[in-house]
N, C-alpha and C positions, 0 to 999 in steps of 0.2 A: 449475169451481172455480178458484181464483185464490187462487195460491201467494206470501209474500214473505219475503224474508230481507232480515235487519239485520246487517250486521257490527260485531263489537264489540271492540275491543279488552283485550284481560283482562292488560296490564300496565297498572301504577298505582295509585293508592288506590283502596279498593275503593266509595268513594261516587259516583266517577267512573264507575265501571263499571255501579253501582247505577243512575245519572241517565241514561245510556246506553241498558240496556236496556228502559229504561221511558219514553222519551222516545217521544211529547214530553210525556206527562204530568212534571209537578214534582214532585219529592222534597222534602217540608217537613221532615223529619225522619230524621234514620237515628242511630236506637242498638244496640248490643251491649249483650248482657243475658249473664251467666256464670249454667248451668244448673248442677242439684245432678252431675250427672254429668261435670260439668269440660267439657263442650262449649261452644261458643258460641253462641248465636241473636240476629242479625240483626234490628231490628223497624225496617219504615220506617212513614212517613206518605204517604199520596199525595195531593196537591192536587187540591180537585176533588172528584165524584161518579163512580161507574163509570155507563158508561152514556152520560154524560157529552162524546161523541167520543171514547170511553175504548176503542181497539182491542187493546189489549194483551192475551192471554190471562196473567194471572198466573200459574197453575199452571207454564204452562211458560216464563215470566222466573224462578221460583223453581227448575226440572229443570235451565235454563242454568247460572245460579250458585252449583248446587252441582256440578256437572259441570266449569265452568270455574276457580272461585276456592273450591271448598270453602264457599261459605255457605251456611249455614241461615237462610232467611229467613221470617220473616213481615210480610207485606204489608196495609197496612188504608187506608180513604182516610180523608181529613177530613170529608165529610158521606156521612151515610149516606141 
């Protein structure tokens, strides 16, 4: 089984950081949306199809940055 790590750095803007962890897929889109409970959620777009050369597990690009930068994100791509 065949292990990797990405280093990322978690000063900056946080679309930076976004484009980062999910590279080299594109980020077409990133909004903040304000929830009724005063929290924030994150919604990106992502270029592309998963599937796509799409290695990234989402799940855990979203356990990263809530762990590193406090987002709540949700992740969706452009075609499904």
């Amino acid at each position: 089984m065949e292990n990797k790590a990405r280093f990322v750095g978690a000063e900056g803007r946080d679309k930076k950081v976004l484009e980062d962890v999910f590279f080299p897929a594109g980020i077409t889109t990133a909004n903040q949306v304000g929830l009724p409970d005063d929290s924030i959620m994150t919604k990106i777009m992502i270029s592309g199809r998963k599937g796509e050369g799409f290695s990234i597990d989402i799940e855990k690009g979203q356990e990263v940055l809530k762990a590193v930068k406090g987002i709540e994100l949700l992740a969706s791509f452009e075609r499904q």
